[in-house]
C-alpha positions in Angstrom: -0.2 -0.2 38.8 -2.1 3.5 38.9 -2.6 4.8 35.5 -2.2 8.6 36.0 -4.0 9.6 32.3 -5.0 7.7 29.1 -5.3 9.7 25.6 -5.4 9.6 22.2 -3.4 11.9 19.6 -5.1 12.0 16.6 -2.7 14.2 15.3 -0.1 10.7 14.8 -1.9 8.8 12.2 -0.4 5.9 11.0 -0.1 5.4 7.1 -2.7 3.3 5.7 -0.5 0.7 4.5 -0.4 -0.9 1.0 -3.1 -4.0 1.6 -5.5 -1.6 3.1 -4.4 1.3 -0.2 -5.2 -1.7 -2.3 -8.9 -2.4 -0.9 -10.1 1.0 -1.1 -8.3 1.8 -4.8 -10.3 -1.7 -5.6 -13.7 -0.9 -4.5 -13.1 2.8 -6.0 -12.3 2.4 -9.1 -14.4 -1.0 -9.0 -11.4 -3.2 -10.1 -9.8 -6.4 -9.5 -7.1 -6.3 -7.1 -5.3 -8.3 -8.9 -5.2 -5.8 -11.6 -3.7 -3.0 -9.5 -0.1 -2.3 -8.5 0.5 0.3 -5.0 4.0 1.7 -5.8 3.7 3.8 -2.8 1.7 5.4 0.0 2.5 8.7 1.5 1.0 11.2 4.2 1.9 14.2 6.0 2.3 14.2 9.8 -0.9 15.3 11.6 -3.4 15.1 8.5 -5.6 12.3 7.2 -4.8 12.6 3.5 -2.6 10.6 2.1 -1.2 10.4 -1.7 -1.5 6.8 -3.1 0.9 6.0 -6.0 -0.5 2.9 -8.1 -1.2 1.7 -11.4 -4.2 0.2 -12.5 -4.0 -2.3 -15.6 -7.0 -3.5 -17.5 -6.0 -7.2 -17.1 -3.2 -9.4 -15.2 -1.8 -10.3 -18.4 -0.8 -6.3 -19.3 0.1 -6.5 -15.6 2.7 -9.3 -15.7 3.8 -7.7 -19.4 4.7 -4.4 -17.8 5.9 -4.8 -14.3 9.0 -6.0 -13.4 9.6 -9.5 -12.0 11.6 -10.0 -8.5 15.2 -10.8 -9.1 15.9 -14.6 -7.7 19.1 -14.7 -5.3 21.3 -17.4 -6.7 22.5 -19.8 -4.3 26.1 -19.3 -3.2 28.2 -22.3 -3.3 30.5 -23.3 -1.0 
């Protein structure tokens, strides 16, 4: 195999994800991370900002009073 060229495009960035989002929104705001709900994370094609849309509750107990729960599947009986 001959590799002809090798780059980099640092205009694709790739979105920061929501555990990363979560780790820096932590150590920002100097919160647990168990206290903080990512709803989203958005960014614009070629740039390095991105829009982070979260919620930050003062304890896990407003948390689990606020947010929604995951709907359970119910088994289907044959």
């Amino acid at each position: 195999m001959k590799i002809i060229s090798e780059s980099n495009n640092k205009l694709l960035t790739s979105n920061l994800g929501i555990d990363l989002s979560l780790q820096k929104l932590s150590e920002h705001f100097k919160e647990q991370p168990e206290n903080i709900v990512v709803r989203g994370v958005n960014g614009h094609f070629g740039r390095h900002d991105f829009l982070i849309d979260a919620f930050i509750y003062d304890s896990v107990e407003q948390k689990n009073l606020i947010e929604r729960k995951p709907k359970v599947k119910k088994a289907v009986s044959s």
